[in-house]
Every structure is written in structure tokens, then in C-alpha cells.
C-alpha positions in Angstrom: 16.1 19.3 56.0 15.8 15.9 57.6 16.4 14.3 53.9 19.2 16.5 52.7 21.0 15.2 55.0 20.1 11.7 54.6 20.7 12.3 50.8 23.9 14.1 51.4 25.1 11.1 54.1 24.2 8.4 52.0 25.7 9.4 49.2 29.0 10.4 51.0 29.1 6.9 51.9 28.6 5.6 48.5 31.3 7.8 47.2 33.8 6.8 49.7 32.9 2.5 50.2 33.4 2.4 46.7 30.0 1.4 45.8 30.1 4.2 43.2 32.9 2.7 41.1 31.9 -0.8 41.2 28.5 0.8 40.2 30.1 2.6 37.4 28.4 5.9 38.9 30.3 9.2 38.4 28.7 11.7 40.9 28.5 15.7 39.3 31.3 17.9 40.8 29.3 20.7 40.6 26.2 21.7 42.9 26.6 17.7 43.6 24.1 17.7 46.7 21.2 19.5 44.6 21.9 17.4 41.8 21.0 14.3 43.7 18.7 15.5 45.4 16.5 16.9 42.3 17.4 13.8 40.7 15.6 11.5 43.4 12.6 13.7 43.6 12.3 13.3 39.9 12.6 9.4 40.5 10.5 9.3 43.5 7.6 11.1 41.4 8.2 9.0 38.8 8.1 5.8 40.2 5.5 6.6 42.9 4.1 2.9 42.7 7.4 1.9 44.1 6.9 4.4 47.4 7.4 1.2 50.1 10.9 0.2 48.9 13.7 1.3 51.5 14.7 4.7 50.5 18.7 3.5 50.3 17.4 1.4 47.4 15.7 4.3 45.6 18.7 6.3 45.6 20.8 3.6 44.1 18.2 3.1 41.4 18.6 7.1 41.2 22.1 7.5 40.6 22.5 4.1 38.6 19.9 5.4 36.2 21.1 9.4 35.9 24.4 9.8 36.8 26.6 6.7 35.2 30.2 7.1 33.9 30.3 8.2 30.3 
């Protein structure tokens, strides 16, 4: 639960700083929290050598990579 809401926080924050535009990341309006959230753990196992980085950096590298602005 603890990481839902981390996830969901975050990126709340990233929507709403801007981050996401200047990142050129367009977030899914649909079931957006599960999204993310499936979307990370699919990074996370992925890149699994890259377990120490700060978990903020993760899901940048997450939603850069799966979720940009067509």
C-alpha cells in the first residue's frame, strides 16, 4: 500500500509542477494509478541491476520511456 501511494503522490506532483510537459510525458486518463504503477514494476524487473538508484529517478525513467506524448 505503502508504494501506491508513493506512486500515486509522486506522480500527482509531476503532473501538477509541470515536470510532465517539459518532459513531454502525457499520463493515461484512464485507470491512470494502475497504469503507472504496472508500468514501474515492469521497469523495476527489468532493470533490476539498477535497484540502488532513488526510486523518484526510476519512476521518471518509467514514465519518460512508456508514456510520452504521441
Amino acid at each position: 500500500m505503502e508504494c501506491e501511494q508513493y506512486v500515486y503522490g509522486f506522480t500527482h506532483l509531476y503532473l501538477h509542477s509541470g515536470m510532465a510537459k517539459a518532459d513531454n510525458v502525457c499520463l493515461p486518463e484512464q485507470n491512470q494509478a494502475d497504469e503507472i504503477r504496472w508500468a514501474f514494476m515492469r521497469w523495476a524487473h527489468k532493470n533490476f541491476g539498477k535497484r540502488d538508484m532513488p526510486a523518484v529517478q526510476g519512476l521518471i525513467a518509467t514514465l519518460k520511456d512508456k508514456f510520452p506524448c504521441k
